[in-house]
C-alpha positions in Angstrom: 0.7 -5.6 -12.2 0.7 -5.7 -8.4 1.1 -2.0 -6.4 4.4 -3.2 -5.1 6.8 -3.6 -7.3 11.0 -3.2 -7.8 12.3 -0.8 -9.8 16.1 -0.9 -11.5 17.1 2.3 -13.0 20.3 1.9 -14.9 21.8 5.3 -16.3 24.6 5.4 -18.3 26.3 8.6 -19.7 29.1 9.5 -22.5 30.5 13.3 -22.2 31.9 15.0 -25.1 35.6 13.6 -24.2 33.8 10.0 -24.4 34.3 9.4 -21.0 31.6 6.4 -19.5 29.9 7.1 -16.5 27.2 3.9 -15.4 24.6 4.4 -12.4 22.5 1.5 -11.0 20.1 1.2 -8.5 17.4 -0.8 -7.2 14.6 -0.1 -4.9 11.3 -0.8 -3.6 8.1 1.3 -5.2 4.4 1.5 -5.4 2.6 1.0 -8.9 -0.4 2.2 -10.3 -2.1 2.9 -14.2 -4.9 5.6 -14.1 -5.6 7.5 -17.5 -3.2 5.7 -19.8 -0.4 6.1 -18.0 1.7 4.1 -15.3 3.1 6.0 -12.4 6.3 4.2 -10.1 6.1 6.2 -6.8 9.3 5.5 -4.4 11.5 7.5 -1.8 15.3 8.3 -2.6 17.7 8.6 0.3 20.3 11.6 0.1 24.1 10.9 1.2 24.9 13.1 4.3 21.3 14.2 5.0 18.5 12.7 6.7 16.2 14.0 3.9 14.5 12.2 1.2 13.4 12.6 -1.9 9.8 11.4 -3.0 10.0 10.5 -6.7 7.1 10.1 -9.6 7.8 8.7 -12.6 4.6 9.0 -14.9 5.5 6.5 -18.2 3.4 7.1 -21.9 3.8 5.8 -25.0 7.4 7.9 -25.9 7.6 10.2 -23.0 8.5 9.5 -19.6 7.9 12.7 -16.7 9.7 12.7 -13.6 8.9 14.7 -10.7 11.5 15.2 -7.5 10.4 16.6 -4.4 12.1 17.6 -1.2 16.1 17.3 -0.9 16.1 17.9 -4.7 13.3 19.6 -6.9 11.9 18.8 -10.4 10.2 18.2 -13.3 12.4 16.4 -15.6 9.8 15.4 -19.2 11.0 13.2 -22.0 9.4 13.3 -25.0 11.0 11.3 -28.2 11.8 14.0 -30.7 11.5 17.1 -28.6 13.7 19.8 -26.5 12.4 20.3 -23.2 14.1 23.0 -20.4 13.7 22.7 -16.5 14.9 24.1 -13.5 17.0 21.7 -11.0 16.4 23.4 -7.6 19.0 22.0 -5.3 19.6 23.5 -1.7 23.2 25.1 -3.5 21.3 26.9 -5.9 18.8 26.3 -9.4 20.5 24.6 -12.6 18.8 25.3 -16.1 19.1 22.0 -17.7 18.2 20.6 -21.2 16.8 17.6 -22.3 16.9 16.1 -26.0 14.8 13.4 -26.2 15.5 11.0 -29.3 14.0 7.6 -28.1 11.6 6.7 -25.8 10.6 3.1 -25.9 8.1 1.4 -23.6 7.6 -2.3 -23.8 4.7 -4.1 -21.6 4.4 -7.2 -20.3 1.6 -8.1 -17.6 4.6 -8.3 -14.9 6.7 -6.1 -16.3 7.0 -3.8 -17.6 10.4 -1.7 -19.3 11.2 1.3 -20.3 13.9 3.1 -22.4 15.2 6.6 -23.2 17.9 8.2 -24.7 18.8 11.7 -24.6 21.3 14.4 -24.6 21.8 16.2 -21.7 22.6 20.2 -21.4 23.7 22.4 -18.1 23.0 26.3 -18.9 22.6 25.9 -22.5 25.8 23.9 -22.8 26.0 20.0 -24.0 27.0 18.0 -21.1 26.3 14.1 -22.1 24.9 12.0 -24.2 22.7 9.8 -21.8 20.8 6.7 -21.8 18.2 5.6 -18.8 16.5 1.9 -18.5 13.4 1.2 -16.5 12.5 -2.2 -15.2 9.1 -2.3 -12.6 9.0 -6.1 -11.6 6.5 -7.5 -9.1 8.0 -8.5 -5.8 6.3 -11.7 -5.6 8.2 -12.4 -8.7 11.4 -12.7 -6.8 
């Protein structure tokens, strides 16, 4: 895999009344694999502010970390079959979320490379969503 690459993040959300939220976005990123791992690297533009956020997404065989800095701050870690808690630091304040990993899949190809996750999301110890997020990292020059 090249060090640029696209990456598509689709989300997709289902709250407790069953309502259907989708998010999709593509964008440009840098790739790299050191220790066993893959790490996408790209900058995230924040409506109404000038300020972006630098995002790291580290991908292992069922986890997936991701790490926000600068409009918003993070550490979100998915791990298939565990709890984990975090702090969302926002310039409005902190929120104490949950995330209950079930699934993480990773499937590699030698230009591509996809990833899948599905979770429940809580906000202050209450169930928000059930949520699902794909990964694709394509090459450019595949386009």
């Amino acid at each position: 895999m090249t060090k640029d690459v696209l990456l598509a993040i689709k989300g997709l959300q289902f709250n407790a009344a069953a309502d259907e939220t989708n998010v999709q976005t593509v964008t440009a990123a840098e790739y790299y694999f050191r220790n066993n791992s893959h790490y996408v690297i790209y900058d995230e533009a924040t409506e109404g502010t000038t300020q972006n956020t630098k995002n790291i997404i580290k991908l292992r065989e069922h986890s997936l970390e991701l790490t926000k800095r600068g409009f918003v701050n993070v550490h979100m870690l998915f791990e298939e079959n565990r709890k984990n808690l975090t702090s969302y630091s926002t310039p409005f304040g902190d929120i104490l979320i949950g995330i209950d990993t079930k699934r993480v899949s990773l499937q590699e190809a030698e230009k591509q490379i996809l990833c899948n996750v599905d979770y429940a999301l809580e906000v202050n110890y209450e169930f928000l969503a059930d949520c699902k997020i794909s990964l694709e990292i394509l090459e450019r020059n595949l386009l």
